[in-house]
C-alpha positions in Angstrom: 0.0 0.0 0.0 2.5 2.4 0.8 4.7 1.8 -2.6 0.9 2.5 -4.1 1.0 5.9 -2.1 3.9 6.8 -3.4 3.6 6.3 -7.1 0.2 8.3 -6.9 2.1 10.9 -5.0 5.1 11.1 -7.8 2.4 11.3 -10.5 0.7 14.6 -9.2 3.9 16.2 -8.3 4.4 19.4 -10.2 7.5 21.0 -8.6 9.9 21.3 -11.8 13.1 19.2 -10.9 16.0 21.3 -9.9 18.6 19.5 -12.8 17.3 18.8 -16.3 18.3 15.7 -18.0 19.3 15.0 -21.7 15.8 13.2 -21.6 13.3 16.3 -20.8 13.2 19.7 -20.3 10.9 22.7 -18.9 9.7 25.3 -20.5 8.1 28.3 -19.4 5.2 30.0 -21.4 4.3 33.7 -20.1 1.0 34.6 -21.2 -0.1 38.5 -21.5 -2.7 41.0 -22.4 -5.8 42.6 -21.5 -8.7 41.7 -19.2 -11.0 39.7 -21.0 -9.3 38.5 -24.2 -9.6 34.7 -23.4 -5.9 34.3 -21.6 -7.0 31.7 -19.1 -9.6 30.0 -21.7 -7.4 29.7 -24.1 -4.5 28.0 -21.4 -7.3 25.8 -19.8 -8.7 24.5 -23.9 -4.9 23.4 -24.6 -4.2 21.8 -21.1 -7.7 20.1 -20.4 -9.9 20.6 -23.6 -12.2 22.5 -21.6 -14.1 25.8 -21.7 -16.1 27.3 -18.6 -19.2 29.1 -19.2 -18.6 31.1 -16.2 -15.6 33.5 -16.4 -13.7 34.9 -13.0 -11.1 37.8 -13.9 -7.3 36.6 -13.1 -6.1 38.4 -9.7 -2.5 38.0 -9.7 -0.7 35.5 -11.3 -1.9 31.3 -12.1 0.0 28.6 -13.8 -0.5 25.2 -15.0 1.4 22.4 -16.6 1.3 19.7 -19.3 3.8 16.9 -20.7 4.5 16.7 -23.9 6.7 14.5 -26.0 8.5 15.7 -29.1 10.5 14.0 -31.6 11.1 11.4 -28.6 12.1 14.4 -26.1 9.8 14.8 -22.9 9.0 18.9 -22.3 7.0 20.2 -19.0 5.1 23.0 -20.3 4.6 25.7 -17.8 2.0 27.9 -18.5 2.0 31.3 -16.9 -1.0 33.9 -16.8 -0.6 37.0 -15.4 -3.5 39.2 -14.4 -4.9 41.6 -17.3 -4.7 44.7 -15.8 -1.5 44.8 -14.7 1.8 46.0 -16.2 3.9 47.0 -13.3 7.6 46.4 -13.5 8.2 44.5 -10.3 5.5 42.3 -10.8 5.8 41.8 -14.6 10.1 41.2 -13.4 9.2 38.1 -11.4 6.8 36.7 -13.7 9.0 37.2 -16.8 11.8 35.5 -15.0 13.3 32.5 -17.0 10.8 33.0 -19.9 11.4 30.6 -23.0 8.9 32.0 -25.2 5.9 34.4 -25.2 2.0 34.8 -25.9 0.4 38.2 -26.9 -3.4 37.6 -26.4 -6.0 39.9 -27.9 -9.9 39.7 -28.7 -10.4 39.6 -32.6 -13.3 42.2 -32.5 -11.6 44.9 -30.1 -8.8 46.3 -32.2 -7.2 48.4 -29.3 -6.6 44.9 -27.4 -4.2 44.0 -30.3 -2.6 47.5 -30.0 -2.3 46.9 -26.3 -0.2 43.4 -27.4 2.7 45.8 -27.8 2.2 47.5 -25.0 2.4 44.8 -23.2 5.4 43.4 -25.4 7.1 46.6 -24.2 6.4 46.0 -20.8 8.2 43.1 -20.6 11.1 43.8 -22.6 11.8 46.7 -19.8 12.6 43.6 -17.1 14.3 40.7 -19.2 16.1 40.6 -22.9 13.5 39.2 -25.5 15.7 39.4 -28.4 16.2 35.4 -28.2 12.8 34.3 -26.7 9.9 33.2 -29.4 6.7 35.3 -29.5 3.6 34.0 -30.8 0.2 36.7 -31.4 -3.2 35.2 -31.1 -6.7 36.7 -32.6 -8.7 35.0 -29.8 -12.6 34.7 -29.7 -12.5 34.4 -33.7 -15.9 32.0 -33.6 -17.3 35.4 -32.8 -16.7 35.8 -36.4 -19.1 32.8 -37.5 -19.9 29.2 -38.1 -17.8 29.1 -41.0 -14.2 28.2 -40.7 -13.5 30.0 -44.0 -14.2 33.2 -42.2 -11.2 32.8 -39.7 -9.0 33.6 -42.5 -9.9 36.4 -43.7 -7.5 39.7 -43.5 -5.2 37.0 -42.4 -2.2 39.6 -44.5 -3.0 41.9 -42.0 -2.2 39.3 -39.0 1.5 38.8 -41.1 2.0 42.3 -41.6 1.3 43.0 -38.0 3.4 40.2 -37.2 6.5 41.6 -39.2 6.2 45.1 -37.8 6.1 43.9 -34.5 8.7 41.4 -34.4 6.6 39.1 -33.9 7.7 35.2 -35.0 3.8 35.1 -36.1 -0.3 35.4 -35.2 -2.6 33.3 -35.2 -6.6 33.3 -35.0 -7.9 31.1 -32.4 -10.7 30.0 -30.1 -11.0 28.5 -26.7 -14.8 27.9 -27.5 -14.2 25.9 -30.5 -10.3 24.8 -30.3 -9.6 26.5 -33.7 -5.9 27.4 -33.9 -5.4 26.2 -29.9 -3.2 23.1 -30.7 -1.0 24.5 -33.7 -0.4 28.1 -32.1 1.6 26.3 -29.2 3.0 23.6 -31.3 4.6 26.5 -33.4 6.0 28.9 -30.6 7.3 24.8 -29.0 9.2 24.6 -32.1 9.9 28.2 -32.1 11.6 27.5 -28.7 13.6 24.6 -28.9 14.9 25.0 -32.1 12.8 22.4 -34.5 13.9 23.2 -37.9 10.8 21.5 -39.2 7.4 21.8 -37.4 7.0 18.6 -35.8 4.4 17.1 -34.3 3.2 16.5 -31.0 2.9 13.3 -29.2 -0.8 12.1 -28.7 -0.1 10.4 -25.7 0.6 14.2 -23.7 0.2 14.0 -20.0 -1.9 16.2 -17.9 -0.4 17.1 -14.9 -2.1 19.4 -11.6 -3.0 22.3 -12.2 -1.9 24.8 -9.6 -2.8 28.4 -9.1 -2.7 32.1 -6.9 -5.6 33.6 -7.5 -8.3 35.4 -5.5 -11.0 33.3 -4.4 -13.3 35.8 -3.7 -14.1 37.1 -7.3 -17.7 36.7 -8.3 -18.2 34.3 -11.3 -20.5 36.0 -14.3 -22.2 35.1 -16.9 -20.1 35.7 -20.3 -21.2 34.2 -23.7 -18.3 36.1 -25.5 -15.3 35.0 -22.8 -13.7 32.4 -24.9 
């Protein structure tokens, strides 16, 4: 019983080791931008393929993690969500630290949230280097756009222009209501990160590990049919 207690104890244990081996690696994912744009959706679609009706405003900071294995090489992905209001150095300093690459999240129908993007692109480059670090953009909410999948592409020149005057690796259209764009906008910027010279694909047999968070517990949950 107790060897039972153990393994069960090792499989929900989601402190990253202190030494990487040749076998695995962690990498850290900082995602940023306004209030509202689908951050924590979007994280909680790739990790659990789930979306919540409900949606509760980020207070601080919350991270989860998830296994993947590519090209026979195990990576922790640790997802990091910082709340959407705020900017400040000293916070934005400690949850920048040891970045390997970078989401920009904006709503596809409020313009000035992809504006903010750089904003909040700036805001981080003031505490650590980003010159080496992947970025990724994503459109979020773009089902607000329709049933038709066709739709999601359209003005997609603008995305790439945006991209290129941003240095930005590249954008992408997504939805955490739907999954559109979820799965191959963090299998690029995983790439991006450790160097893939061809896009490869991810492992199917991806573990889920605990989720694990600091956020306020007393914000009220509300009803939002657009929060994806």
């Amino acid at each position: 019983m107790k060897e039972n207690d153990d393994e069960a104890k090792e499989e929900i244990n989601i402190n990253p080791p202190k030494k990487h081996n040749k076998k695995g690696k962690d990498l850290k994912i900082i995602i940023v931008g306004d209030s509202g744009t689908g951050k924590t959706s979007f994280v909680n679609k790739y990790i659990h393929n789930k979306f919540a009706e409900t949606y509760s405003p980020t207070i601080g900071t919350a991270f989860e993690y998830k296994i993947i294995k590519i090209n026979d090489v195990m990576y922790r992905l640790q997802f990091w969500d910082i709340a959407g209001q705020d900017r400040n150095p000293e916070t934005t300093g400690v949850f920048c630290k040891n970045t390997n690459g970078i989401i920009l999240c904006c709503e596809i129908n409020k313009n000035q949230t992809k504006e903010n993007t750089i904003k909040w692109k700036e805001s981080i480059e003031k505490v650590i280097d980003i010159k080496d670090i992947p970025i990724i953009m994503i459109e979020n909410k773009c089902d607000l756009l329709g049933n038709d999948e066709s739709d999601y592409n359209k003005n997609i020149d603008k995305l790439k222009n945006f991209a290129e005057n941003n240095n930005i690796n590249k954008c992408f259209r997504t939805s955490a209501l739907n999954g559109y764009g979820v799965e191959d906008s963090i299998l690029f910027l995983v790439n991006q990160i450790v160097g893939n010279p061809e896009p490869s694909e991810v492992r199917k047999d991806s573990i889920v590990l605990k989720s694990e968070s600091h956020r306020s517990t007393n914000v009220r949950n509300k009803k939002n049919k657009n929060c994806c």
